[in-house]
N, C-alpha and C positions, 0 to 999 in steps of 0.2 A: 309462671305468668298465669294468672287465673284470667280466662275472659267467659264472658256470656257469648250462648251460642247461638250465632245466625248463622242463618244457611248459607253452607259450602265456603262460611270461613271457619278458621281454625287456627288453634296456635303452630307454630312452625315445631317441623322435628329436626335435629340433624342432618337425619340423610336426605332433606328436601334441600339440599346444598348445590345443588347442579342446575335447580330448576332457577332456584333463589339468586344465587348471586348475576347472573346475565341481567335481572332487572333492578337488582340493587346497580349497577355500574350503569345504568340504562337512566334511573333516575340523577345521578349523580353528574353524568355525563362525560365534560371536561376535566373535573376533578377527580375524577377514577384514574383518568390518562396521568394527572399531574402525580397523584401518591406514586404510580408507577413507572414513573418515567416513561411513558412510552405515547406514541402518538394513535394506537391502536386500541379501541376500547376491549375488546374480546380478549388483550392480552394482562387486563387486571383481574379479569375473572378468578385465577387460582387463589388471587390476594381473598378477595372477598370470600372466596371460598371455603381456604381457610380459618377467618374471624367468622365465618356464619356459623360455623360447624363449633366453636371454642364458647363457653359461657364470659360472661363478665367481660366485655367488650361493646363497642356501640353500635357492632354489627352483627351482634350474636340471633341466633333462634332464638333464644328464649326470650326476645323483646319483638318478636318478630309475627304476627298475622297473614297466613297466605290463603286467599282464594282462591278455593279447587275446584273441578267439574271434571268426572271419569278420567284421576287420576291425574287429569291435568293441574297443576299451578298456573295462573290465569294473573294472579297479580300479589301484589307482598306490601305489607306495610311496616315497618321498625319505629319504634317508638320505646321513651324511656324516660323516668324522671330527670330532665334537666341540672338538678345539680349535684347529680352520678356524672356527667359529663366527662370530669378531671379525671376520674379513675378509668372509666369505661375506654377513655381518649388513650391514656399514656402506653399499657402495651400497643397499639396501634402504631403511633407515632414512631415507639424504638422499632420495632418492625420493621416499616419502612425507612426507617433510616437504615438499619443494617443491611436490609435482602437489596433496596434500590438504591441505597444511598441519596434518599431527598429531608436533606438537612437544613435547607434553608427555605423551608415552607413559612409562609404570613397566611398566620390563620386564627382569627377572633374564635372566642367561644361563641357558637352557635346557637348557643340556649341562651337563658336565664335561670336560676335559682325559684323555685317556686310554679313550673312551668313546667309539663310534660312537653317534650320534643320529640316531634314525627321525624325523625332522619330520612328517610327516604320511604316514597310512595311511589309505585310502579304498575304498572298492567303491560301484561304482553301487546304490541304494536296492532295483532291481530286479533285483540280480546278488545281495542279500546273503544268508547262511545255506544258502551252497554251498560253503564252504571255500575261496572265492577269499585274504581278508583271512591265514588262514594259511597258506597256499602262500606269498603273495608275504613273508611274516614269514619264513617258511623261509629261502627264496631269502637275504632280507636278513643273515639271521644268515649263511647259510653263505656268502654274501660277505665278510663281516665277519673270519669262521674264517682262510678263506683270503687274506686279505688281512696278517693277522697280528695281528687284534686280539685282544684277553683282554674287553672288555666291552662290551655294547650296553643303547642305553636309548633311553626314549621318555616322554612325558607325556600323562594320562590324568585326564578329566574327571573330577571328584567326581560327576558329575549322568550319568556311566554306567558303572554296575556291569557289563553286560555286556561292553563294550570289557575293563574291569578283570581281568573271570573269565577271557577268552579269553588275556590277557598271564600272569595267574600263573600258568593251564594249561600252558603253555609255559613257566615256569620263571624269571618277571619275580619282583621282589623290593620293596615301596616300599624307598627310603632318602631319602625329603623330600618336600619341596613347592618349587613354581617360582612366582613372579607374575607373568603376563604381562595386560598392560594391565590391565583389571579384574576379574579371575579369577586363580584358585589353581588349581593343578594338581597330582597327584602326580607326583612321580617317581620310575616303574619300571626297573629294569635286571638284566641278567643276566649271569653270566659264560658268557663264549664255552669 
């Protein structure tokens, strides 16, 4: 992953796998819970943990931008061309079917074809309403810019208006809804 450098973001390495996946399941939420059967969000942490640290996945580092300050990771952003989705998706999916057994997930494709997709944006709970979350959205887009794409998108809870305000500030659009396991999401996008 080639990006341009703003300060105190950075592409993700591997062993920033500890710091990374508690706000990847953080952005995720109930849907961290549901891949892993459990009602406990800190208990999908090893899942993500594992996919952050493996390439060619839709949770890997190497799609992944995190915000540091003295060694801290402060927030992470994952992003990836959208119609990698099918491939990125499918070890995922066996994954959790074999270690948890959730076989009978309803889950639309997230993306579009044509479309960079942010899979999850996150800031530590104690980092947030310092403009970390839009720096690394910056970052993302102008990755995106320069990479050659014409549009970026991401999905956004119905149960948070502020995530929402912060995307259409920025110049998000809805144009749908997504289902994934048992929730409806919007989906925002913009041209680059």
């Amino acid at each position: 992953m080639k990006t341009l450098q703003i300060a105190n973001i950075r592409p993700a390495r591997p062993e920033d796998f500890r710091q990374v996946a508690p706000l990847i399941v953080q952005a995720m939420e109930d849907l961290a819970c549901t891949f892993t059967n459990t009602n406990a969000p800190e208990k999908s942490y090893p899942l993500f943990e594992h996919f952050f640290q493996k390439k060619a996945n839709q949770y890997s580092f190497e799609h992944t931008l995190v915000y540091e300050e003295n060694d801290e990771i402060m927030g992470s952003i994952t992003f990836y061309d959208g119609k990698l989705l099918p491939q990125y998706r499918a070890p995922f999916l066996q994954h959790i079917a074999e270690k948890y057994k959730v076989t009978d997930l309803v889950i639309d494709d997230e993306t579009n074809p044509g479309e960079v997709y942010i899979d999850t944006l996150s800031v530590a709970p104690q980092q947030q309403g310092k403009g970390i979350g839009k720096k690394l959205l910056a970052a993302a887009i102008q990755q995106a810019k320069t990479e050659g794409h014409e549009k970026i998108g991401l999905l956004v809870d119905f149960k948070n208006p502020n995530a929402k305000k912060l995307y259409v500030g920025l110049g998000f659009e809805s144009i749908g809804t997504k289902k994934l396991g048992s929730n409806v999401y919007e989906h925002l996008q913009r041209e680059l």
